[in-house]
NUNU-210160 format. One line per 10 residues: number of its first residue (from 1); for each residue x, y, z of N, C-alpha, C, O. Coordinates in steps of 0.2 Angstrom, whole numbers. Example, Ala and Ser with C-alpha at 12.3 -4.5 7.8 and 13.67 -1.06 7.14 Angstrom:
BEGIN
1> 66/-28/39/62/-22/39/66/-16/39/71/-17/42 | 64/-11/35/68/-5/36/64/0/39/67/6/40
//
This chain:
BEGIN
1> -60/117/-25/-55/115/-20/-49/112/-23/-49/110/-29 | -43/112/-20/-37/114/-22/-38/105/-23/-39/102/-28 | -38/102/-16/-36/95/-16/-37/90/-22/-34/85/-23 | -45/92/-25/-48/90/-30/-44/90/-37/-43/86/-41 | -43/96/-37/-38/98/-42/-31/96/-43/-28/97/-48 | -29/95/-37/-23/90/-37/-25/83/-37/-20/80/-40 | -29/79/-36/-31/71/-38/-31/71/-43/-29/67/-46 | -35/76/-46/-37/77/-55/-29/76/-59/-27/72/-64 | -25/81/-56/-16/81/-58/-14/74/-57/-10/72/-61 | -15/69/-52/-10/64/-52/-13/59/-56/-10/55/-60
11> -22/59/-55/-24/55/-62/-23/56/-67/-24/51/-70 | -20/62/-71/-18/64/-79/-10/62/-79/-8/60/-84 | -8/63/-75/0/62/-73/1/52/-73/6/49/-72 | -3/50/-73/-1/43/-72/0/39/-66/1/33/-66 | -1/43/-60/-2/41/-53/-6/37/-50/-5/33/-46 | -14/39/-55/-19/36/-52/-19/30/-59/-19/33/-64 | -20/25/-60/-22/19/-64/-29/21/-65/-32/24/-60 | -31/20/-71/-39/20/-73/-41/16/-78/-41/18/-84 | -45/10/-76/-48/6/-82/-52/6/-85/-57/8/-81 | -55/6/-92/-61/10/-97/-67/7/-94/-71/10/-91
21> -67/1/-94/-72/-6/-87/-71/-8/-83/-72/-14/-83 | -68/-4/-78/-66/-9/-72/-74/-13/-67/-79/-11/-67 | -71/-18/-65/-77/-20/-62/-77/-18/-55/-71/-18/-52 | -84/-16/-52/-86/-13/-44/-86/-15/-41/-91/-19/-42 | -83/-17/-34/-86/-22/-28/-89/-16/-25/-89/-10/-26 | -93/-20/-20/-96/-17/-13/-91/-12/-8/-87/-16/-6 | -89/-7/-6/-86/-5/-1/-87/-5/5/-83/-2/9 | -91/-7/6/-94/-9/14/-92/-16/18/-92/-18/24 | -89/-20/12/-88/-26/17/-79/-27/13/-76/-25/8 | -77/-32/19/-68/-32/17/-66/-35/11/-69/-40/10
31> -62/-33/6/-60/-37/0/-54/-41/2/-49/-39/4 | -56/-45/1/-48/-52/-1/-44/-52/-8/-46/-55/-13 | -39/-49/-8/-35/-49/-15/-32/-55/-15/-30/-58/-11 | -34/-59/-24/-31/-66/-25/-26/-66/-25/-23/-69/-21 | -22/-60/-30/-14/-58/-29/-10/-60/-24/-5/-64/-24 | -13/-55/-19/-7/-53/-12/-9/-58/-5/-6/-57/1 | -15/-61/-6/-17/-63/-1/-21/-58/6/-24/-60/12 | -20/-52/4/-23/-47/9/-29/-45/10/-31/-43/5 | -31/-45/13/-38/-43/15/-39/-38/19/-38/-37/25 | -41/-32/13/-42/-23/16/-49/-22/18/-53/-21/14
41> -51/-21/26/-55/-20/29/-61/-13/26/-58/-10/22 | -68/-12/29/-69/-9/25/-69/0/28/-72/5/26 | -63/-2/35/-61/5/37/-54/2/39/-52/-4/41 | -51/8/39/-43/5/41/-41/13/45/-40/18/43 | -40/12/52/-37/19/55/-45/24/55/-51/23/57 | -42/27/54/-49/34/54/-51/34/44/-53/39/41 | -49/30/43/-51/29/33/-55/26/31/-53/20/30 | -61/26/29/-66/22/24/-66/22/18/-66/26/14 | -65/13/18/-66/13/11/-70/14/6/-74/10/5 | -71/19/2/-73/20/-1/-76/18/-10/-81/19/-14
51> -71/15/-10/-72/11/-19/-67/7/-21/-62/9/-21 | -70/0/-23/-63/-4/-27/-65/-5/-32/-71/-7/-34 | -59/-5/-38/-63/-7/-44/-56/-12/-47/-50/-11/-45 | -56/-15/-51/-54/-20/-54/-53/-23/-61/-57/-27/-64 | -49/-20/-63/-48/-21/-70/-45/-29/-74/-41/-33/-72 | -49/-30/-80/-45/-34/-80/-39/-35/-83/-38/-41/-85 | -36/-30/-85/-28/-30/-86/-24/-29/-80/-24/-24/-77 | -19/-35/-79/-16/-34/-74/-11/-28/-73/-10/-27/-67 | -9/-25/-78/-5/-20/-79/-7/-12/-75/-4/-8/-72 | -14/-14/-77/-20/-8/-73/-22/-8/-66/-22/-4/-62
61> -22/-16/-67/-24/-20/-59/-30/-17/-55/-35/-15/-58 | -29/-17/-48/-33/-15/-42/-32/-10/-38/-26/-8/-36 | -39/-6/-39/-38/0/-35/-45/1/-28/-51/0/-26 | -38/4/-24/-43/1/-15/-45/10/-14/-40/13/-11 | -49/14/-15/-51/20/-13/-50/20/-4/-52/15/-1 | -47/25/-1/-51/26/5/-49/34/6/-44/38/5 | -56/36/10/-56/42/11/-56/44/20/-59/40/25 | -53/50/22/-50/51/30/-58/56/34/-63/59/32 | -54/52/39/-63/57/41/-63/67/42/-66/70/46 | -59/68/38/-56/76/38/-55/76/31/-54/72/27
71> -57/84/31/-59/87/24/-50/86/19/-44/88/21 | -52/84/14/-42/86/10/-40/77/13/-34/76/13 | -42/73/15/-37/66/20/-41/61/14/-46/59/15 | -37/59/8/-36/54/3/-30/49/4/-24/51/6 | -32/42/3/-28/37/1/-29/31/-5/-35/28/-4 | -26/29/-9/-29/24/-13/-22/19/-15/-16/21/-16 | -24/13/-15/-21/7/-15/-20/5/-21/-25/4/-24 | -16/3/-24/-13/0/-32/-9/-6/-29/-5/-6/-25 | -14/-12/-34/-12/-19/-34/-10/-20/-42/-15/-19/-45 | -3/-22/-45/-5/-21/-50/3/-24/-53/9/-22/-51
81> 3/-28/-61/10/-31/-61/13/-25/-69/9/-22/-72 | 18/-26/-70/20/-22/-74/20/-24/-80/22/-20/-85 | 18/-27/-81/15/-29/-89/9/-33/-90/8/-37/-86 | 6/-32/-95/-1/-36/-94/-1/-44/-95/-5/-47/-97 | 7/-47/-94/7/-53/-96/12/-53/-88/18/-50/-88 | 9/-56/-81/12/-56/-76/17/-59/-76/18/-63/-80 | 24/-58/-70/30/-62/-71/33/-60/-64/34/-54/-62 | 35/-65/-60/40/-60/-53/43/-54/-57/43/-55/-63 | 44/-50/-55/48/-44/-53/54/-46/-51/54/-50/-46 | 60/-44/-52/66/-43/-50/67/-36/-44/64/-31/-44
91> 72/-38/-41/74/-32/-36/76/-25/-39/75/-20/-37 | 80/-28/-46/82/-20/-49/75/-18/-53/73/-12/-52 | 71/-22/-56/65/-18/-59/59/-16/-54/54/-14/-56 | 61/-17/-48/55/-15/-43/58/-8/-42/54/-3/-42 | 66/-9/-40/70/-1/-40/68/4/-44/67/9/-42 | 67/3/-50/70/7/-56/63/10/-57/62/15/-60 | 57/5/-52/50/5/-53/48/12/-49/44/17/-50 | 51/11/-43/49/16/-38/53/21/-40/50/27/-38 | 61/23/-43/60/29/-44/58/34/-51/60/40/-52 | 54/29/-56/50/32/-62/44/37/-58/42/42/-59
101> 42/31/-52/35/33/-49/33/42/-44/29/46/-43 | 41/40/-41/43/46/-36/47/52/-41/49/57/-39 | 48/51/-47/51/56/-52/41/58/-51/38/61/-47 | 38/56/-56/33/58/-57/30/62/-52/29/68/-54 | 29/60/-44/28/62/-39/31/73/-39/28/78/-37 | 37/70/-40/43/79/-40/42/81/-45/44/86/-46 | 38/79/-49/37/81/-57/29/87/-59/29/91/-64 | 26/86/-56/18/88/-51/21/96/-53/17/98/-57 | 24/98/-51/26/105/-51/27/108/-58/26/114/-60 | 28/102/-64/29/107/-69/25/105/-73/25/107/-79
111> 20/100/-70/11/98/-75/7/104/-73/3/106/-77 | 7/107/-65/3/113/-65/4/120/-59/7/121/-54 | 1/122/-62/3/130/-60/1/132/-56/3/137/-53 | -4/126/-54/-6/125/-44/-1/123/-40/-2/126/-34 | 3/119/-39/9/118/-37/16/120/-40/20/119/-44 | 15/123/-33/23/128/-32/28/126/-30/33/128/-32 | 28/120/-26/35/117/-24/34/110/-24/29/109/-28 | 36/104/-23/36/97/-21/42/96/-20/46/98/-24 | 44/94/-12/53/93/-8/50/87/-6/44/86/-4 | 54/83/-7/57/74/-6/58/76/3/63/78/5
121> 55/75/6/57/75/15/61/71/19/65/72/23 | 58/63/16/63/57/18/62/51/16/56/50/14 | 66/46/15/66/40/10/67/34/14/72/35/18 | 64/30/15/67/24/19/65/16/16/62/15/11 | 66/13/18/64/4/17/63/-1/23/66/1/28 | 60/-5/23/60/-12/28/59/-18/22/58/-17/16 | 60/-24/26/58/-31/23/58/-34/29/61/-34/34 | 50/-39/27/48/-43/30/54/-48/30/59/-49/25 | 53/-53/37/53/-60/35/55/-63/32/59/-67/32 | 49/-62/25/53/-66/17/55/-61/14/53/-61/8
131> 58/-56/16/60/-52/12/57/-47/7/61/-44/4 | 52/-47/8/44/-43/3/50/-37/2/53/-38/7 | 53/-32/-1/56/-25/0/51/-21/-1/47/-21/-6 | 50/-17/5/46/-12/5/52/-1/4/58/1/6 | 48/1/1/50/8/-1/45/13/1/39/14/-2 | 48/18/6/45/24/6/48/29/7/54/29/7 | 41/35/6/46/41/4/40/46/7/34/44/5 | 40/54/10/38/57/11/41/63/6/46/63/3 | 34/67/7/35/71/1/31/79/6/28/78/11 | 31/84/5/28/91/6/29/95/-1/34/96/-4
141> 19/96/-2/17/97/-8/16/106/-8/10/107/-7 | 18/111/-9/16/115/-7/12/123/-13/16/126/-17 | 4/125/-13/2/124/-19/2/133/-18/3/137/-13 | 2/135/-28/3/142/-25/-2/146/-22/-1/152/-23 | -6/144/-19/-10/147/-12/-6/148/-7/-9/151/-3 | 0/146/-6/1/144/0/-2/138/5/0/137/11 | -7/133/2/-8/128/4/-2/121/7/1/119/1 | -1/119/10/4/112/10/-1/108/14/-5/108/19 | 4/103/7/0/95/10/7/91/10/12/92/7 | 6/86/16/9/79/15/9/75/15/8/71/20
151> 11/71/7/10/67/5/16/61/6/22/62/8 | 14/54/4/17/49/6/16/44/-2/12/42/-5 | 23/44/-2/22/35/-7/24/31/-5/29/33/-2 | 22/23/-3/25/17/-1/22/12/-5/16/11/-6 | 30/8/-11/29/4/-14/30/-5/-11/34/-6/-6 | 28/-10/-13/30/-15/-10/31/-21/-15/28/-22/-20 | 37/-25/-13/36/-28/-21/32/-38/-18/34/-41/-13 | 29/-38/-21/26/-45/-20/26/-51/-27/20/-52/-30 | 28/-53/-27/29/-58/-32/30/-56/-38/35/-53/-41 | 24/-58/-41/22/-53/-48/20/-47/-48/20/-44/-53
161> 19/-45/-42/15/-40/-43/17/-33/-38/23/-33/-35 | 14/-29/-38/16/-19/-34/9/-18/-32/4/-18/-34 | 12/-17/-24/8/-14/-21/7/-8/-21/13/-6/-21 | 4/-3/-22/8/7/-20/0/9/-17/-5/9/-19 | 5/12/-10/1/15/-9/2/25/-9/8/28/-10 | -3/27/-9/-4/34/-11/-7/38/-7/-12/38/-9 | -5/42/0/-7/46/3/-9/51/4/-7/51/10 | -12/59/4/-9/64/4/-18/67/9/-24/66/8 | -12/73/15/-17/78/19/-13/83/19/-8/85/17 | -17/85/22/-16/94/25/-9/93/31/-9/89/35
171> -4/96/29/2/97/33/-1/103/40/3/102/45 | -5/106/40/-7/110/46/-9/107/49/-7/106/54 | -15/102/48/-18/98/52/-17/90/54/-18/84/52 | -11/94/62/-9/89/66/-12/82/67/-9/77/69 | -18/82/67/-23/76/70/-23/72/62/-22/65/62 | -23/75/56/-23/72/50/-16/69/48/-15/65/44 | -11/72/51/-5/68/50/0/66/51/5/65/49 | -6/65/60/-5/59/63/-9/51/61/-7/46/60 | -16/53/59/-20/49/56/-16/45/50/-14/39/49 | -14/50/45/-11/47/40/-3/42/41/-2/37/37
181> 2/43/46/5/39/50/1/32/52/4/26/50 | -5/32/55/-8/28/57/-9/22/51/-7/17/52 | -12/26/46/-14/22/40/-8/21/37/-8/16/33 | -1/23/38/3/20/33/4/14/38/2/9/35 | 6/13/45/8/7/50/4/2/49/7/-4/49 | -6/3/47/-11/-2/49/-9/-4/41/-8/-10/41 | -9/-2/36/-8/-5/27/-2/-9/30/-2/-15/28 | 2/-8/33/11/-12/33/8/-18/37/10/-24/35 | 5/-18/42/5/-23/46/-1/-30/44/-1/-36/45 | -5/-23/38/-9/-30/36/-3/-35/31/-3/-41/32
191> -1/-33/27/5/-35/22/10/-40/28/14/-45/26 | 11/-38/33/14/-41/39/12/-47/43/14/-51/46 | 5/-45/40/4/-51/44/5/-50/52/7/-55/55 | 2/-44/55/2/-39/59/8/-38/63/7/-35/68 | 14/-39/61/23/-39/62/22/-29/60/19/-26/56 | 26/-27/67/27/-20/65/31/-19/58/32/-24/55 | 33/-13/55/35/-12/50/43/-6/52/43/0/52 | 47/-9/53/55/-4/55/56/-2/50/57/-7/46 | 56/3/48/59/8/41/65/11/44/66/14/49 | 69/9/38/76/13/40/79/18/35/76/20/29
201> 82/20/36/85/27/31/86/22/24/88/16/24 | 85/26/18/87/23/12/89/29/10/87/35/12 | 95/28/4/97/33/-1/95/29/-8/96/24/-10 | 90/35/-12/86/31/-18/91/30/-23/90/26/-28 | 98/35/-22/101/36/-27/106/30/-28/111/30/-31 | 104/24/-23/108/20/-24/105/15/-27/100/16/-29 | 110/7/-28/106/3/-34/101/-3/-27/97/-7/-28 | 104/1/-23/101/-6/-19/102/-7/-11/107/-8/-9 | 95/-5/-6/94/-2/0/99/-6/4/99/-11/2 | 103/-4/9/108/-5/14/106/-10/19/103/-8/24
211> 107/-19/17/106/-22/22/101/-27/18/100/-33/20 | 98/-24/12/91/-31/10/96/-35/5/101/-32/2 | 93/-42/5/98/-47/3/99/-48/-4/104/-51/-7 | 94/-43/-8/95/-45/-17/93/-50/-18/97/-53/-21 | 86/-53/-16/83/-59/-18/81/-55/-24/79/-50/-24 | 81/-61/-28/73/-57/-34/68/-60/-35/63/-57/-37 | 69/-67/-33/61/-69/-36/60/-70/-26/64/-72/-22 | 55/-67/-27/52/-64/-21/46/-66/-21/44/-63/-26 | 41/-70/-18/34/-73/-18/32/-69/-13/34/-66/-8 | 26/-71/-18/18/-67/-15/17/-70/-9/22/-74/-8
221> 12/-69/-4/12/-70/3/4/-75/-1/0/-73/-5 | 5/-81/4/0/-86/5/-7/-86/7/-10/-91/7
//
């Protein structure tokens, strides 16, 4: 199956984090992240979580598996700081972070021969309250099958640490991405602290999204 072989591409690709001994929790019951303060249920939307495993390098960090209840409907959750020696994050290294990770993303097409196209479809951001900067971006994956999926990146900056989440389904199937909307809204609102999440138009190509205030030491949620 295609989709398989596209997860196998963004794990080789560097998309997916992978630790040599990561440690297993239970998938069945909710995890509480020490980091971020969140607590990822052990369904979220029409999504089951499916495996978390946890590295002891923070660099590697945490990884929250969940799977949609439609064939091809993945998401997985990356908690994780940018060097294995934690530190706040700045606004410009959180920037400069998300567009290494969305190059990678447009990049897919010339790791393999199953992917024919990758188009950027829209780019947006919000901030909490404290300011958390949140970045998103859709994507349409289109494989030489003629297959299309769409996929989603949404980065979040939290203290020392990066949230990313990573979603991708079947672009024909409407109920799947709607679902997948669903789950981008219910991950926003847990980080919100159930506060909706208003995304607004961003230009990635700029140094710095239209209206967030350029804090940089930016704290983890309590």
């Amino acid at each position: 199956m295609f989709f398989r072989a596209l997860l196998f591409l963004l794990l080789f690709c560097g998309l997916l984090s992978v630790s040599a001994e990561p440690q297993q929790l239970p998938k069945d019951m909710p995890y509480s992240d020490e980091n971020t303060g969140m607590v990822f249920p052990a369904r979220l939307g029409a999504f089951r979580k499916t495996e978390i495993r946890i590295s002891g390098n923070p660099a590697v960090g945490t990884r929250i598996q969940y799977s949609g209840s439609r064939i091809g409907c993945a998401a997985t959750i990356y908690i994780y700081a940018l060097d294995e020696n934690p530190r706040v994050i700045s606004l410009e290294e959180f920037e400069r972070h998300y567009r290494q990770v969305r190059q990678s993303v447009l990049n897919l097409k010339k790791l393999s021969r199953k992917v024919e196209e990758v188009e950027s479809i829209q780019c947006s951001h919000c901030s909490d309250p404290d300011d958390n900067p949140v970045l998103r971006e859709q994507f349409q994956l289109r494989t030489a099958g003629e297959e299309v999926y769409h996929s989603e990146l949404l980065l979040i900056l939290c203290g020392d640490r990066i949230l990313k989440l990573r979603i991708t389904v079947p672009a024909s199937e409407k109920i799947a991405v709607r679902e997948c909307g669903q789950f981008v809204e219910r991950f926003c609102r847990l980080f919100f602290q159930n506060k909706p999440a208003i995304f607004k138009p961003y230009d990635q190509d700029k140094t710095e999204p239209a209206g967030n205030t350029g804090k940089a030491d930016i704290q983890p949620k309590s």
